[in-house]
C-alpha positions as CSV (number, residue, x, y, z in Angstrom):
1,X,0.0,0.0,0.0
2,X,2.8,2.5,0.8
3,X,5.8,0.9,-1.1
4,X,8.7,3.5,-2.1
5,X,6.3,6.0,0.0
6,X,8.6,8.3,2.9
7,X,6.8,9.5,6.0
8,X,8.2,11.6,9.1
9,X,7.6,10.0,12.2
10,X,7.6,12.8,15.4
11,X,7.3,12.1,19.0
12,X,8.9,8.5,19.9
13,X,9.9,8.8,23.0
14,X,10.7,4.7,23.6
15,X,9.7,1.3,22.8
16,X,6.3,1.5,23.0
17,X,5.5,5.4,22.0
18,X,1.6,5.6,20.1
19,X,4.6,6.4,16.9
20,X,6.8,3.6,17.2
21,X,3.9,1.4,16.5
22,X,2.7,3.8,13.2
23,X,6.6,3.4,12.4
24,X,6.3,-0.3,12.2
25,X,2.8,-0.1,10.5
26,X,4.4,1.7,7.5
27,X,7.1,-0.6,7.1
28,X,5.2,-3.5,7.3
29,X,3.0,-2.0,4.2
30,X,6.6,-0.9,2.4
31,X,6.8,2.2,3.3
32,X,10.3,4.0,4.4
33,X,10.7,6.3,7.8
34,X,12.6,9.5,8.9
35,X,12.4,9.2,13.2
36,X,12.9,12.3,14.9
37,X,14.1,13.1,18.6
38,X,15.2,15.6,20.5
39,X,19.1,16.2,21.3
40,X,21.7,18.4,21.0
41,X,22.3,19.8,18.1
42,X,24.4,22.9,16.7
43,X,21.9,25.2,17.0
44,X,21.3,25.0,21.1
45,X,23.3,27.4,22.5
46,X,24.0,28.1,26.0
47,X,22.9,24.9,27.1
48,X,23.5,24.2,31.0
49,X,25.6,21.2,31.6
50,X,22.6,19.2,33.0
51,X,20.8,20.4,29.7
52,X,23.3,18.7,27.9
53,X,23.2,15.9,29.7
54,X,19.2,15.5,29.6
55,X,19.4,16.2,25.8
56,X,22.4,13.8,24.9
57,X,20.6,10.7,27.3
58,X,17.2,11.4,25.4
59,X,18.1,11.2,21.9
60,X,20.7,8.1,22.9
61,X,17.3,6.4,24.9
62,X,15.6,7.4,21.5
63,X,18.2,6.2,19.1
64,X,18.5,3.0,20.6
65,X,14.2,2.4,21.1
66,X,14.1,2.6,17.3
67,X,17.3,0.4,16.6
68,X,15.3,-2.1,18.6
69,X,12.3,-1.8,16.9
70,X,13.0,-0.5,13.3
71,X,15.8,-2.4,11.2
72,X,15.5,0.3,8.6
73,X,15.1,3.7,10.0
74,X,17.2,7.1,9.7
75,X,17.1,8.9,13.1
76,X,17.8,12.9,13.5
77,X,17.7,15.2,16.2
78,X,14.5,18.0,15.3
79,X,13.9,20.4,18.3
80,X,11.0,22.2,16.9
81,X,11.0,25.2,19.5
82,X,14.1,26.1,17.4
83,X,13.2,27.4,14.0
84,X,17.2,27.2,12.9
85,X,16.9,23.4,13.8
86,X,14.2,23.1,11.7
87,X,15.0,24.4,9.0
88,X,18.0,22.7,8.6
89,X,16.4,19.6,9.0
90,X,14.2,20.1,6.2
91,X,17.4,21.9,4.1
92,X,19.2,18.4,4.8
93,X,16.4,16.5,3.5
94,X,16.4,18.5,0.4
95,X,20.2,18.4,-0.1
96,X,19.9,14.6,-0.1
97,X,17.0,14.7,-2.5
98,X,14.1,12.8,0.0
99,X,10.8,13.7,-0.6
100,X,8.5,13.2,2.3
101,X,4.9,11.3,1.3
102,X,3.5,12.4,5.0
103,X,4.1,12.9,8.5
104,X,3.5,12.2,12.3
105,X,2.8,14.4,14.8
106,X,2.5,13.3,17.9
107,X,4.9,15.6,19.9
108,X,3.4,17.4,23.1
109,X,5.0,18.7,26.0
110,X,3.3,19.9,29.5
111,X,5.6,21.0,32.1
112,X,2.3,21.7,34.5
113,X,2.0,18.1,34.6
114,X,4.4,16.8,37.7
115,X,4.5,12.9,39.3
116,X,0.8,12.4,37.7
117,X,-0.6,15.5,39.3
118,X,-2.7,18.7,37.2
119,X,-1.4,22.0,38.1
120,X,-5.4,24.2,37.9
121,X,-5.1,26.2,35.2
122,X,-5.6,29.2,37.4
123,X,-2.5,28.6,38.5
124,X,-0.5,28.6,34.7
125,X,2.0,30.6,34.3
126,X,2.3,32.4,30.7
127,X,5.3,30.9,30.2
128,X,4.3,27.2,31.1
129,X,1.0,27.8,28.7
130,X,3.1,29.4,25.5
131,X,5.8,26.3,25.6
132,X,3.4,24.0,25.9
133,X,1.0,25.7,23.0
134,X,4.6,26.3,20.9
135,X,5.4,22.3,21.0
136,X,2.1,20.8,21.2
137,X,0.0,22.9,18.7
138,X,2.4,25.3,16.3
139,X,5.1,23.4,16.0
140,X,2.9,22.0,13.3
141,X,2.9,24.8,11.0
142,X,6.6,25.5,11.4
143,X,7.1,22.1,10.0
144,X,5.1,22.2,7.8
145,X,6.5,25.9,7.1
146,X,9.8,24.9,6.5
147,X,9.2,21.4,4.7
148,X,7.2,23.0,1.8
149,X,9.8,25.8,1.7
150,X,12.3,23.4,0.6
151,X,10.3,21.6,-1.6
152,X,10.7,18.4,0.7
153,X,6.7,18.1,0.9
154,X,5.4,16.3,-2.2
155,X,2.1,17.6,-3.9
156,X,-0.5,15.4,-2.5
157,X,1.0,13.8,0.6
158,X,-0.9,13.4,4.2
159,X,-0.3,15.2,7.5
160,X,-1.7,13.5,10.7
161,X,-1.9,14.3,14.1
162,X,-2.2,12.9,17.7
163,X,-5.0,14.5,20.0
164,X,-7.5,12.8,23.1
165,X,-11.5,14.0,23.9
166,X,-9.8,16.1,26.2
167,X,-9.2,18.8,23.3
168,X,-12.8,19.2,23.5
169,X,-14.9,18.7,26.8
170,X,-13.6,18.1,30.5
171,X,-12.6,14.2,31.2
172,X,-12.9,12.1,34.5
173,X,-8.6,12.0,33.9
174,X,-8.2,16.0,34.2
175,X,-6.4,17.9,32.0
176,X,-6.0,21.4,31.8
177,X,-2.9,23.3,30.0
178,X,-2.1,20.5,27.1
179,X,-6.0,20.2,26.9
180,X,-6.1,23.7,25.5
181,X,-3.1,23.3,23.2
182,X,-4.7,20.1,21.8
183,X,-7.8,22.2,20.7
184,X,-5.3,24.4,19.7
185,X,-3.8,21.9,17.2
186,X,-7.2,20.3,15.7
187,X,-8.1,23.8,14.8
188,X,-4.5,24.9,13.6
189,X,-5.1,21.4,11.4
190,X,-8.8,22.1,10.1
191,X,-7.4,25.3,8.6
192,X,-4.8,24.0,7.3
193,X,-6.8,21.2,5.4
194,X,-8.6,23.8,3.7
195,X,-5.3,26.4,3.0
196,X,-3.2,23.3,2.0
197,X,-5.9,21.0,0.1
198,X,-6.4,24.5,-2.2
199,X,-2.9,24.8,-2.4
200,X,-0.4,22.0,-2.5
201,X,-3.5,18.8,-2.6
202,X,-2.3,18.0,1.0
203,X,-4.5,16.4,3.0
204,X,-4.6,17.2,6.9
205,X,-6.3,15.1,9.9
206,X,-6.3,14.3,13.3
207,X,-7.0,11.0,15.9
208,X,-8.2,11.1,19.1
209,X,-7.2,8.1,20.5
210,X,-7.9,6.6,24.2
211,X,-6.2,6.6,27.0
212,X,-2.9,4.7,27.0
213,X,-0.2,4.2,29.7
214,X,2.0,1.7,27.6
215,X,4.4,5.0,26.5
216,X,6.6,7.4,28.9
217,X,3.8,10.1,28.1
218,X,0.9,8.2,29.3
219,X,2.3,7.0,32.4
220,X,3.2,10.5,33.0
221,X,-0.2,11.7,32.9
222,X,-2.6,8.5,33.6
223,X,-3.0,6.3,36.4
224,X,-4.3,2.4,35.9
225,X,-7.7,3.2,37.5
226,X,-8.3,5.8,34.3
227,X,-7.3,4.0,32.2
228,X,-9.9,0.8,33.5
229,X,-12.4,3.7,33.8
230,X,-12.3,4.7,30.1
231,X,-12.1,0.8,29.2
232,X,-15.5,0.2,30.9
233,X,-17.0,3.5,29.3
234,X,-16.0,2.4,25.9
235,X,-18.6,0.2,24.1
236,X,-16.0,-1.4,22.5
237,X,-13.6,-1.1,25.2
238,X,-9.5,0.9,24.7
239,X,-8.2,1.0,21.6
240,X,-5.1,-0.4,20.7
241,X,-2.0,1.3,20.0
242,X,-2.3,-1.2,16.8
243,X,-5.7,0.2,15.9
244,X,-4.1,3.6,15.7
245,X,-1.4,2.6,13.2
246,X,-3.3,1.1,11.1
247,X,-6.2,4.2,10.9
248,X,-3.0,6.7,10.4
249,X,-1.8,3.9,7.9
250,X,-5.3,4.3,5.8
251,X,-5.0,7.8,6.1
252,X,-1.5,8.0,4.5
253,X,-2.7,6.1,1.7
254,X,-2.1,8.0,-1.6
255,X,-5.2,9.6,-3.6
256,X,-7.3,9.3,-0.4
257,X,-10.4,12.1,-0.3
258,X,-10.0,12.4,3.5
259,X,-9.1,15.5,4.8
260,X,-10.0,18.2,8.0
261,X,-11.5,15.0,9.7
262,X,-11.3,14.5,13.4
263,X,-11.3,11.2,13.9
264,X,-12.4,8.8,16.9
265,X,-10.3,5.5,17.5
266,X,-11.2,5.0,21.0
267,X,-13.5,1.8,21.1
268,X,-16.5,4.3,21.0
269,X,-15.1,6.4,24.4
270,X,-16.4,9.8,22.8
271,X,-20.0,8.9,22.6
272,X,-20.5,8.0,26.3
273,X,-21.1,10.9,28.8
């Protein structure tokens, strides 16, 4: 279905990120993948020793998750807070003539989020809600900013992203701060399904996908009782990290009329009350 087809793969974060299994998806249907992790790279400057240190571990922990996982899989460090990093990342791409056929989004960040606990939003500070807007929700358009700028985006290819039910009503798991940057992202994605379907033929969508603890994210943020909750709420029960792949799978496929869709693959989660 995807053979000689390159996607972008954001946000793996270890062995069993909601990404790592989309990676695998794509290869399995022939596809080829460009991972992406944060780490040091020339364009951090004045990094504190322990941010070096954090940096350095996270993209070795991330290198080695998909060298585990993925036989065939070209790794790079992409900090998109850092436009210069992006850039070049996309520059790079071009120099080496790859053309991408669609991409992965499933980076977030929350800072408000500490040892499982939701800081009340009253509480935010500006800077805690603008990082976690800039990573979660416009780090989108820079990409995508930079990747049709050097002509790495091919005409016709297919953007998804990674969101939850929080992005639109309050859940029995709270969420606050990434909840509004979530919204944040299925909106920045509706417009740009119209803006880039007029333009360049690109498709746009997003999942909202259930709960899931299996990944360094969701154990950051869930507890096993939320995640049981949802599974009893769900007429079909959790989805699986599998079911996910293979929806963002049927998504990338070429020629596909889909776009601007928010889509549910959460065992039915979003129609309960």
């Amino acid at each position: 279905m995807l053979s000689n087809k390159i996607f972008l793969i954001t946000g793996i974060a270890d062995n069993h990120s909601l990404a790592m299994y989309t990676a695998k998806e794509i290869i399995k249907q022939g596809g080829k993948v460009i991972c992406t992790g944060l780490g040091v790279s020339e364009h951090h400057k004045g990094l504190s020793e322990k941010a070096k240190i954090f940096l350095t571990k996270n993209f070795e922990d991330f290198k080695n998750a998909v060298s585990e996982e993925i036989e065939e899989a070209q790794v790079e460090i992409l900090d998109v807070t850092i436009d210069e990093n992006i850039e070049s990342f996309a520059r790079n791409l071009s120099q080496r003539n790859i053309k991408l056929d669609g991409m992965l989004h499933a980076i977030a960040m929350d800072k408000t989020i500490r040892n499982k606990e939701v800081k009340p939003l009253i509480d935010v500070t500006k800077d805690e809600f603008c990082d976690t807007m800039d990573v979660s929700a416009y780090s989108l358009i820079r990409l995508i900013h930079y990747l049709l700028k050097h002509n790495v985006l091919e005409r016709g290819s297919s953007i998804c992203s990674l969101s939850y039910i929080a992005a639109e009503k309050v859940t029995f798991h709270p969420y606050r701060n990434i909840s509004i940057a979530k919204a944040a992202l299925e909106r920045i994605s509706v417009e740009l399904a119209d803006e880039l379907g007029r333009s360049h033929d690109i498709r746009v969508n997003v999942i909202r996908f259930s709960p899931f603890m299996g990944s360094k994210a969701g154990n950051a943020t869930l507890n096993i009782e939320d995640v049981n909750t949802s599974d009893k709420m769900s007429p079909l029960g959790n989805a699986k990290p599998m079911d996910l792949a293979h929806e963002v799978v049927h998504l990338f496929r070429p020629n596909l009329r889909i776009t601007g869709e928010i889509r549910h693959v959460d065992g039915g989660y979003h129609i309960t009350g």
